[in-house]
N, CA, C and O atoms as a MOPAC input file, in Angstrom:
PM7 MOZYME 1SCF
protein

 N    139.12400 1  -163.65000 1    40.83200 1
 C    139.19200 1  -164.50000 1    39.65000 1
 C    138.43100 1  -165.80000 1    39.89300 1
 O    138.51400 1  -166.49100 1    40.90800 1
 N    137.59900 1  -166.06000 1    38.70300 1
 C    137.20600 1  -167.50400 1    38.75200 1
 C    137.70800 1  -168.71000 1    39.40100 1
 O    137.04900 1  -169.53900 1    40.02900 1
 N    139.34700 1  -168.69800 1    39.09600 1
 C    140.11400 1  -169.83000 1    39.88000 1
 C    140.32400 1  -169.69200 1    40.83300 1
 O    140.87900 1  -170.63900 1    41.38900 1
 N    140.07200 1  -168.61800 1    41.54700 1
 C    139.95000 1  -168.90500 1    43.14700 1
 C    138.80100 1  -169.42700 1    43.60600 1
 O    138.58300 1  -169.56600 1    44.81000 1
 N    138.03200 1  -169.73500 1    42.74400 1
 C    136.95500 1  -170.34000 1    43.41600 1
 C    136.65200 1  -171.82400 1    44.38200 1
 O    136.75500 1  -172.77600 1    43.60900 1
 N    136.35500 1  -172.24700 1    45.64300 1
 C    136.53800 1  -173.11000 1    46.36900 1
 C    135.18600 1  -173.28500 1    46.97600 1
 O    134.45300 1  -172.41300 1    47.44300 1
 N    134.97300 1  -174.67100 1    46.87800 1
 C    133.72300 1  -175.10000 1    47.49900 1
 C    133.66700 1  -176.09600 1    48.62000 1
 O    134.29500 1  -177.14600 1    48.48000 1
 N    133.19600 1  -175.94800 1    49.37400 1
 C    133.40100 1  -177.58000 1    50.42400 1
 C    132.14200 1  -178.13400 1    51.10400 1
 O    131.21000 1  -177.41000 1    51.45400 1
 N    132.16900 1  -179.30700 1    51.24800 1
 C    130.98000 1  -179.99500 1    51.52400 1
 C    131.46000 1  -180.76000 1    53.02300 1
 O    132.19100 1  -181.74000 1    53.16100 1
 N    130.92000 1  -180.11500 1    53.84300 1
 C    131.08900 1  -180.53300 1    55.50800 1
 C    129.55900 1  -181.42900 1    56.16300 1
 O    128.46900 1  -180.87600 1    56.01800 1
 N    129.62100 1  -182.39900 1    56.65300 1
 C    128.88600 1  -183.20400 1    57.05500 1
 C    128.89600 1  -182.88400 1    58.55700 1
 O    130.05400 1  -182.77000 1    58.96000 1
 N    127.99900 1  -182.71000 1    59.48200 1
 C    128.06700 1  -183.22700 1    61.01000 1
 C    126.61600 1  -183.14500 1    61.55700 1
 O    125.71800 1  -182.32100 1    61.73400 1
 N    127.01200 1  -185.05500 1    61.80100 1
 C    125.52400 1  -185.55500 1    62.26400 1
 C    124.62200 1  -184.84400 1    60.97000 1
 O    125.22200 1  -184.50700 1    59.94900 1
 N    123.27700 1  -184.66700 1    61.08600 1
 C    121.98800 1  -184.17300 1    60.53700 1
 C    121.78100 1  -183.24000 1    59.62700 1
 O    120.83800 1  -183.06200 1    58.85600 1
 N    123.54400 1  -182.21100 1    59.93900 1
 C    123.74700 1  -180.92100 1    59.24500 1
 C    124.59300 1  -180.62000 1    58.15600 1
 O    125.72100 1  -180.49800 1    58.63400 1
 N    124.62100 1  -180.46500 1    57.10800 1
 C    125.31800 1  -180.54600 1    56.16900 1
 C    125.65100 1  -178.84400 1    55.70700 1
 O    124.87600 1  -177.91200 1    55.48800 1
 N    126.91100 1  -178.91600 1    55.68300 1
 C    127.38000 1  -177.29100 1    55.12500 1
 C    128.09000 1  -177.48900 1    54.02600 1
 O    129.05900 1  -178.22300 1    53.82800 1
 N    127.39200 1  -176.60800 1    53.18200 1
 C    128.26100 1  -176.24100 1    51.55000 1
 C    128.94000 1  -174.26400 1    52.15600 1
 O    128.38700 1  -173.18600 1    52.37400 1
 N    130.20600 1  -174.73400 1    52.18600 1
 C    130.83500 1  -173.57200 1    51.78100 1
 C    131.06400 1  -172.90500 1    50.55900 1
 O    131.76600 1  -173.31200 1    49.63300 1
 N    130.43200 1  -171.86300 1    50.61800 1
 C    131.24900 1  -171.09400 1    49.10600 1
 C    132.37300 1  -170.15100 1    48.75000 1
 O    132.14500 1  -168.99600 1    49.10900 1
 N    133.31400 1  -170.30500 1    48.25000 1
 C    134.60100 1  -169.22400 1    48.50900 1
 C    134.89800 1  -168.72800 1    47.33700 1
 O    135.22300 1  -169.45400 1    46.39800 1
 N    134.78400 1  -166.80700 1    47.21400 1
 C    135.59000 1  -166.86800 1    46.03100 1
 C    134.47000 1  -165.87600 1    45.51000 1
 O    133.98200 1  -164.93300 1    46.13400 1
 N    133.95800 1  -166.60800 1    43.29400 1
 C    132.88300 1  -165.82100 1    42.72900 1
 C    132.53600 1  -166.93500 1    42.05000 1
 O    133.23500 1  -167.63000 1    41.31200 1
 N    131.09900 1  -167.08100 1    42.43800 1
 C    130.09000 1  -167.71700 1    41.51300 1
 C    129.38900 1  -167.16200 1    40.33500 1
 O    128.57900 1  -166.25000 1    40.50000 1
 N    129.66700 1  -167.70500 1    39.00000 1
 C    129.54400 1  -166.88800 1    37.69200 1
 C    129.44300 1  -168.36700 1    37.13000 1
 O    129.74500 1  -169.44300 1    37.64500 1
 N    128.91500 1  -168.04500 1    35.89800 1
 C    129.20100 1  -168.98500 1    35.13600 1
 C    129.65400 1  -169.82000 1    34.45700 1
 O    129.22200 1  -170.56900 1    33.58000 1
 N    131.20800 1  -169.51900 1    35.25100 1
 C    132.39200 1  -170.46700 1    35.20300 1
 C    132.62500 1  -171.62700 1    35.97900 1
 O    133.33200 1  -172.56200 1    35.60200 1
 N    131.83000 1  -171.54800 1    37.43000 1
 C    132.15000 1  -171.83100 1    38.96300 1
 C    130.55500 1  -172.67700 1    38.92100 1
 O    130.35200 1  -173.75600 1    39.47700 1
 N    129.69800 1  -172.02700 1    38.26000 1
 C    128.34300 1  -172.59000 1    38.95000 1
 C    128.14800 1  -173.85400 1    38.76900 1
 O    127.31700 1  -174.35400 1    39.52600 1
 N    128.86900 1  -174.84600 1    37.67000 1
 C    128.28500 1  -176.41400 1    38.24800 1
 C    129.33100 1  -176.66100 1    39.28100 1
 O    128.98400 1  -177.75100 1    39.73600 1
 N    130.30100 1  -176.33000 1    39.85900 1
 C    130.62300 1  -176.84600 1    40.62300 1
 C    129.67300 1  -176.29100 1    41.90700 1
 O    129.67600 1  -177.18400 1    42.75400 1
 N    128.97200 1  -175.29700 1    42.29800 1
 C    128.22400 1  -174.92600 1    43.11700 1
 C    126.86700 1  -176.23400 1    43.14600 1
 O    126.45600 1  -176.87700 1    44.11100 1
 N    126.48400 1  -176.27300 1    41.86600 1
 C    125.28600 1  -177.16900 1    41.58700 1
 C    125.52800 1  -178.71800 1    42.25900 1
 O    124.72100 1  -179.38700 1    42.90400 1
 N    127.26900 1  -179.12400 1    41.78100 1
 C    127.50600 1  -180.30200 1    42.71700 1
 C    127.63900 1  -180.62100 1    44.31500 1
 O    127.26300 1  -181.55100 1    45.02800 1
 N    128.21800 1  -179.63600 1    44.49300 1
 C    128.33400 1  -179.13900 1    45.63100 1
 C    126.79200 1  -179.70300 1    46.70600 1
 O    126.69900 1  -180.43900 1    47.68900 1
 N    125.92700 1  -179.02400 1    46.01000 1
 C    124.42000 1  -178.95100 1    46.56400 1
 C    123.96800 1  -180.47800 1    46.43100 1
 O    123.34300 1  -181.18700 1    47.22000 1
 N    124.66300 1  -180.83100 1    44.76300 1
 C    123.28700 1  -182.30000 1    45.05600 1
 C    124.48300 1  -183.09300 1    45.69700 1
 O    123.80200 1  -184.08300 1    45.96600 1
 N    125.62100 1  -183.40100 1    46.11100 1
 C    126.44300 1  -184.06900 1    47.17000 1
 C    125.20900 1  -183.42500 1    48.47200 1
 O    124.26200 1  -184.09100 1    48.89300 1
 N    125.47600 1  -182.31500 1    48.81300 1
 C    124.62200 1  -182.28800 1    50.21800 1
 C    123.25800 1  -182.98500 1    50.25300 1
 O    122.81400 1  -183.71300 1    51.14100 1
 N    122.77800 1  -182.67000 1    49.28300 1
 C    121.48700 1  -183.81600 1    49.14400 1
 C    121.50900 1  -185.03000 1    49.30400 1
 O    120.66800 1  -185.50000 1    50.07000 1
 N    122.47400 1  -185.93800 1    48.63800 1
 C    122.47700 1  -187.41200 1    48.50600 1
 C    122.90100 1  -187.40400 1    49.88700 1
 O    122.82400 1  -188.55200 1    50.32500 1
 N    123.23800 1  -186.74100 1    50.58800 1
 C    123.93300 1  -187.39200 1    52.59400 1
 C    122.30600 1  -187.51800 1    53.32300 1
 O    122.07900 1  -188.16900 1    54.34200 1
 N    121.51400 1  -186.92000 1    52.72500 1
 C    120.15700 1  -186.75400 1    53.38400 1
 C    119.96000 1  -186.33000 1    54.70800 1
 O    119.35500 1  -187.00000 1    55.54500 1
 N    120.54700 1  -185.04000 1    54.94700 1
 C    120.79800 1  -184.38600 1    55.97400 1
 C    119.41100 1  -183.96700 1    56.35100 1
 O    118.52300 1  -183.84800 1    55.50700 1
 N    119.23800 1  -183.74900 1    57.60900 1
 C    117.62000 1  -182.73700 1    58.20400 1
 C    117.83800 1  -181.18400 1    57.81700 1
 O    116.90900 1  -180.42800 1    57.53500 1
 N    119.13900 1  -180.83700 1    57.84400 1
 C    119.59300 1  -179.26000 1    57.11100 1
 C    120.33400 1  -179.13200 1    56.37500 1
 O    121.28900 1  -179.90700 1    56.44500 1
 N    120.32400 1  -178.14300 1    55.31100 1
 C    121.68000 1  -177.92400 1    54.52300 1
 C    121.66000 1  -176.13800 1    54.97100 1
 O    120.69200 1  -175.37900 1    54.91500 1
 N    123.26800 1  -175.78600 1    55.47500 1
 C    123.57300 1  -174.35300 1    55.44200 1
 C    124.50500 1  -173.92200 1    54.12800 1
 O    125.36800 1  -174.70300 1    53.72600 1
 N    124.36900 1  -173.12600 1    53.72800 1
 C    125.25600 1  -172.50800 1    52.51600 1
 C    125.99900 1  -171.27400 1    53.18400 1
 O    125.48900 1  -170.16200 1    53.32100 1
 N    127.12300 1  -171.58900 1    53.52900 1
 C    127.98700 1  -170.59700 1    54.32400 1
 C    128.59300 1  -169.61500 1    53.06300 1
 O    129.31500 1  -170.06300 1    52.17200 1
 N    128.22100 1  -168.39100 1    53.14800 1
 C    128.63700 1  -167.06300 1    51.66200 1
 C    129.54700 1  -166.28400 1    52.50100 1
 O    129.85000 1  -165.19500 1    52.01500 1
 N    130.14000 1  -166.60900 1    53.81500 1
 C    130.92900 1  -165.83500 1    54.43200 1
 C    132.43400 1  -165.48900 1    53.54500 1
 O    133.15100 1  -164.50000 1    53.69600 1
 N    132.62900 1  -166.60700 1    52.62200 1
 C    133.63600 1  -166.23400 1    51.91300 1
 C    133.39700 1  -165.98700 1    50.36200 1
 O    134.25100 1  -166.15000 1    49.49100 1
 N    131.87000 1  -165.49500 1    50.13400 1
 C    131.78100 1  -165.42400 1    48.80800 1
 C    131.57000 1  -163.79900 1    48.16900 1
 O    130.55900 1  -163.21200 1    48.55300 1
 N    132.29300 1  -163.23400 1    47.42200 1
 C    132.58700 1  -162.38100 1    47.33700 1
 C    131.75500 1  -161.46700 1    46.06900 1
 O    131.78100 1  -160.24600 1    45.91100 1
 N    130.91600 1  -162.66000 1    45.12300 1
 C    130.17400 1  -162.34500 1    44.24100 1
 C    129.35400 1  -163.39900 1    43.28200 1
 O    129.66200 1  -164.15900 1    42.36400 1
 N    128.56000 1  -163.16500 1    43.73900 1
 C    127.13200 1  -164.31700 1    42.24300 1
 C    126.31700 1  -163.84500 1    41.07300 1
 O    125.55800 1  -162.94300 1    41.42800 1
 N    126.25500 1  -164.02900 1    40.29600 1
 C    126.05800 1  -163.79400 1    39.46400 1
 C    124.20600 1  -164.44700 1    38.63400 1
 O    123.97200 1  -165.63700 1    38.84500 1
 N    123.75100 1  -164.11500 1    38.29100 1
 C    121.96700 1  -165.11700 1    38.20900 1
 C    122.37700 1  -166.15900 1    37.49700 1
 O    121.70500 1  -166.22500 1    36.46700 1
 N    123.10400 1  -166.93500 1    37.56300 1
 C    123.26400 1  -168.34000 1    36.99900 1
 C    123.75000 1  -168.73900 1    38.83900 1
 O    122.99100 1  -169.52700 1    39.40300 1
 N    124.81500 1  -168.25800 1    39.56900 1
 C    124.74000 1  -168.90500 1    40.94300 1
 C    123.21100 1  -168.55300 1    41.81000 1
 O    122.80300 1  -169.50700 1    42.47300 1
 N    122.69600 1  -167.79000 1    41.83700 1
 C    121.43900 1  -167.42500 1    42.63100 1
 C    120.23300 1  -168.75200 1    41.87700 1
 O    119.41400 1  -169.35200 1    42.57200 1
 N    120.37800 1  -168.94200 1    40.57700 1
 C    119.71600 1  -170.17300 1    40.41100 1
 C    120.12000 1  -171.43400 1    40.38400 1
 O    119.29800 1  -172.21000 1    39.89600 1
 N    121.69200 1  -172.15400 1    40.96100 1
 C    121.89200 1  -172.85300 1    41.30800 1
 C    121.06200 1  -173.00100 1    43.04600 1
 O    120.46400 1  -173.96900 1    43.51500 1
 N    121.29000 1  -171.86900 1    43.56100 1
 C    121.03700 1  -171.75400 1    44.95500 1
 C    119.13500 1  -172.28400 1    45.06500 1
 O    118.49300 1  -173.08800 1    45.74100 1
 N    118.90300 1  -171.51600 1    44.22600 1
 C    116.90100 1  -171.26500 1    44.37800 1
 C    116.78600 1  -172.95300 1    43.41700 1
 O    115.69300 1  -173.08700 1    42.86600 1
 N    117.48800 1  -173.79400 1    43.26900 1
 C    117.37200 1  -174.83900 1    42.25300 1
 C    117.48600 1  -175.76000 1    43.89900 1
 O    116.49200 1  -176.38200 1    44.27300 1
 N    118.56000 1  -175.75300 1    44.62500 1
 C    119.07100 1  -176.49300 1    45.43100 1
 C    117.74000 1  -176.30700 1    46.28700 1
 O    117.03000 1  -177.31100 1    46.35300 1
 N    117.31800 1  -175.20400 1    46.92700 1
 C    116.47900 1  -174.60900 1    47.92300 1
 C    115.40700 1  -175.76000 1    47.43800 1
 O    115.16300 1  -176.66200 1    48.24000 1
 N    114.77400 1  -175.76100 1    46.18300 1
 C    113.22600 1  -176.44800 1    45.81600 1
 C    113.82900 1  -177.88600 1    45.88100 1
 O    112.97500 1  -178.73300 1    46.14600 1
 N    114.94600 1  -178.31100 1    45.72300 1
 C    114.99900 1  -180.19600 1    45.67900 1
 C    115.57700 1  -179.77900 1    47.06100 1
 O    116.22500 1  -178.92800 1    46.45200 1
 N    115.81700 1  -179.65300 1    47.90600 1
 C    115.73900 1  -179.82800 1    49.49900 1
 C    114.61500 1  -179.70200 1    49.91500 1
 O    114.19000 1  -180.58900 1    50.65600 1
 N    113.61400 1  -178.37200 1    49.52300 1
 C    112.24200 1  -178.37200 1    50.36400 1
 C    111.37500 1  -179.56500 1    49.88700 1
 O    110.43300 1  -179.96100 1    50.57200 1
 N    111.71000 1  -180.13600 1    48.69300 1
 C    110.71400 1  -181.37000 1    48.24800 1
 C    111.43900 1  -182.49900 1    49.14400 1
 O    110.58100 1  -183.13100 1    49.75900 1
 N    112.31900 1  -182.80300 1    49.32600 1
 C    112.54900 1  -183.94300 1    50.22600 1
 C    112.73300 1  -183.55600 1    51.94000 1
 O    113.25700 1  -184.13200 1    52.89300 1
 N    111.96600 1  -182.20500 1    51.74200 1
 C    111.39400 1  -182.35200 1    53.62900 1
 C    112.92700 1  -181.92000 1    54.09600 1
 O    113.19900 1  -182.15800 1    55.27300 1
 N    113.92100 1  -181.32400 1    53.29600 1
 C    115.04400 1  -180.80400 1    54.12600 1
 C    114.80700 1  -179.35300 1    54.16100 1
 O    114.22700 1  -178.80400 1    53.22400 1
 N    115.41300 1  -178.40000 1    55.65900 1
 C    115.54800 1  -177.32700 1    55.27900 1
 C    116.64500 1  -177.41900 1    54.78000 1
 O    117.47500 1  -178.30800 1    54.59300 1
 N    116.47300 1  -175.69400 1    54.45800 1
 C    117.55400 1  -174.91300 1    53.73500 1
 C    117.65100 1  -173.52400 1    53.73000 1
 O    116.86800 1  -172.69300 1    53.26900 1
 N    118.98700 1  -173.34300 1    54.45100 1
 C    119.43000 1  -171.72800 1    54.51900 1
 C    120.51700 1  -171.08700 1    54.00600 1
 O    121.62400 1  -171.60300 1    53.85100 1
 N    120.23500 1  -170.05500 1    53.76200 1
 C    121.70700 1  -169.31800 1    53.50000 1
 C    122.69000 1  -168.64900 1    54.85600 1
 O    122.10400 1  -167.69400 1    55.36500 1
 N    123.37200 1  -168.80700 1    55.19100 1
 C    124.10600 1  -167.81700 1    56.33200 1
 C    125.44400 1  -166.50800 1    55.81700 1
 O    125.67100 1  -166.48100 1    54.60700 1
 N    125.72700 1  -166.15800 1    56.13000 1
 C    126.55400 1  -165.38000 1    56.77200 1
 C    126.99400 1  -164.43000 1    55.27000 1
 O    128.19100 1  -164.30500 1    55.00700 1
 N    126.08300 1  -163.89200 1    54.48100 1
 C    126.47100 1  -163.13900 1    53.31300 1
 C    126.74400 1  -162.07300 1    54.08200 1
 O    126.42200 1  -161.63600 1    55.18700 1
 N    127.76300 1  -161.64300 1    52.73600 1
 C    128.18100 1  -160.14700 1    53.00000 1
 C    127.26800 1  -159.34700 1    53.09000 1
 O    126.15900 1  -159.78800 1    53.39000 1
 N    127.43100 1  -158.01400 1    52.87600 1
 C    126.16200 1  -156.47300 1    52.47900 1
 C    126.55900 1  -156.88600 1    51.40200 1
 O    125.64800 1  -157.66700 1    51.12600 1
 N    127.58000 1  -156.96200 1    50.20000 1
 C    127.09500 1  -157.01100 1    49.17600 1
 C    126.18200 1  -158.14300 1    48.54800 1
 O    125.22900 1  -157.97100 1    47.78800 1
 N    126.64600 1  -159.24600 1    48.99600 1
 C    126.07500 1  -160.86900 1    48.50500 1
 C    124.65800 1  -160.86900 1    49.14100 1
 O    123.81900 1  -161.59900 1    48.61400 1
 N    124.21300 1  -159.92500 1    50.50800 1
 C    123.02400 1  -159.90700 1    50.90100 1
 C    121.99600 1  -158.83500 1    50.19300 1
 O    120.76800 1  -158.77200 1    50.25400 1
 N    122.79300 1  -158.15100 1    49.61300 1
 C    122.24400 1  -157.25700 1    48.72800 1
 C    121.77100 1  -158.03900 1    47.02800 1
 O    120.65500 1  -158.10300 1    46.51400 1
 N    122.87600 1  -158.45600 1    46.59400 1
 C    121.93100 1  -158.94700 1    45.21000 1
 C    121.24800 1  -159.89700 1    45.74000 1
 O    120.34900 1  -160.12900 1    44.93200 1
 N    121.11200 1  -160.79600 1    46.89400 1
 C    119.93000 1  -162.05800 1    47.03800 1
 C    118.88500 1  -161.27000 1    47.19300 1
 O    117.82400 1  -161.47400 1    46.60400 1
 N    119.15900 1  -159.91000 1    48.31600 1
 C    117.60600 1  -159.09200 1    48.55400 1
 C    117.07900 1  -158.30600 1    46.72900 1
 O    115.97800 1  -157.78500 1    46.55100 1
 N    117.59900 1  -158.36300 1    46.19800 1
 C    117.39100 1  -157.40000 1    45.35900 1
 C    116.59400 1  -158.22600 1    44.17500 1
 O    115.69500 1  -157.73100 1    43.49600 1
 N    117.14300 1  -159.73400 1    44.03500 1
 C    117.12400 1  -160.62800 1    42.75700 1
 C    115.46000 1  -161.25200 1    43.79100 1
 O    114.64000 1  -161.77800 1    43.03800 1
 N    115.13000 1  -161.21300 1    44.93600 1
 C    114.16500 1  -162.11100 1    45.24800 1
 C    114.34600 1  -163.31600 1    45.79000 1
 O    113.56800 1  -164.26500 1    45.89200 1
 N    115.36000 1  -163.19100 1    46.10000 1
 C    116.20000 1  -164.68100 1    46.66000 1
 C    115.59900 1  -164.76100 1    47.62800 1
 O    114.83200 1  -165.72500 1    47.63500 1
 N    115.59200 1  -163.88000 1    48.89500 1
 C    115.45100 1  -163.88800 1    50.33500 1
 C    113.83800 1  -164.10600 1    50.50500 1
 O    113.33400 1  -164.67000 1    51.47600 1
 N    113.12500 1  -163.57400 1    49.41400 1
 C    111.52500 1  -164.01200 1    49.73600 1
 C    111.41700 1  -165.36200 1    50.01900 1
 O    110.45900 1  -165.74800 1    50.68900 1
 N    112.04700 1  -165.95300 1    49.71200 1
 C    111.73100 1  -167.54700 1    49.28200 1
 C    112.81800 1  -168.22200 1    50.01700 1
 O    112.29500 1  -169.12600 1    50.66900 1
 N    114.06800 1  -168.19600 1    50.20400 1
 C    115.24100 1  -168.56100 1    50.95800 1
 C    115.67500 1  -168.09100 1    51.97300 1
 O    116.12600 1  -166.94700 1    51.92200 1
 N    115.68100 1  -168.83600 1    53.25500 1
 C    116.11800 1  -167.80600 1    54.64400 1
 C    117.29600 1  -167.96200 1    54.65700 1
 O    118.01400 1  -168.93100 1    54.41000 1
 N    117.55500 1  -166.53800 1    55.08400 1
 C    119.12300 1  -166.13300 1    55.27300 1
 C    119.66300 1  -165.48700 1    57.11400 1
 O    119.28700 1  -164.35600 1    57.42200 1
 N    120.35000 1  -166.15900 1    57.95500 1
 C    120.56200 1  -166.25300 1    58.92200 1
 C    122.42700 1  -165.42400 1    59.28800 1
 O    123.37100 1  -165.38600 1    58.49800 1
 N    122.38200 1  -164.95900 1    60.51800 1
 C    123.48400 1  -164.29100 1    60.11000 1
 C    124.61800 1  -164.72500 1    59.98100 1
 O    125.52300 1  -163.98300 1    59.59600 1

């Protein structure tokens, strides 16, 4: 369900992690979108997007994600995805996500 949805924004030193928990749909996605520009304004050297607890996205979250990816690569930050499921690694491979966004395990 939508209301399980949980996001968190972890700082340490240089590295900034957005957790995602839950399903990103178009109920959930500005909070995903905030999520991202909080990691931005810390002006970290990395942002990771941990999907270890995300269970499903929907193309309104995959373009929060590919939205976040281009205003990090313009201010010289990387940006990765880690730890998707087979399924969550499956619609990023499938939608074109992964051409353009590295995903780490």
């Amino acid at each position: 369900m939508s209301d399980e949805f949980v996001t968190s924004v972890d700082r340490d030193g240089s590295l900034v992690t957005v957790r995602l928990r839950g399903e990103v749909d178009v109920l959930t996605v500005d909070r995903v979108r905030g999520a991202l520009a909080e990691a931005l304004q810390a002006q970290p050297h990395e942002i990771v997007v941990d999907l270890s607890g995300l269970v499903f996205i929907d193309s309104t979250g995959l373009g929060a994600l590919i939205f976040g990816f281009q205003r990090a690569r313009d201010t010289g930050v990387r940006f990765r995805l880690a730890k998707a499921s087979p399924a969550v690694r499956q619609v990023l491979q499938l939608s074109g996500v992964l051409e353009v966004v590295e995903l780490t395990p």
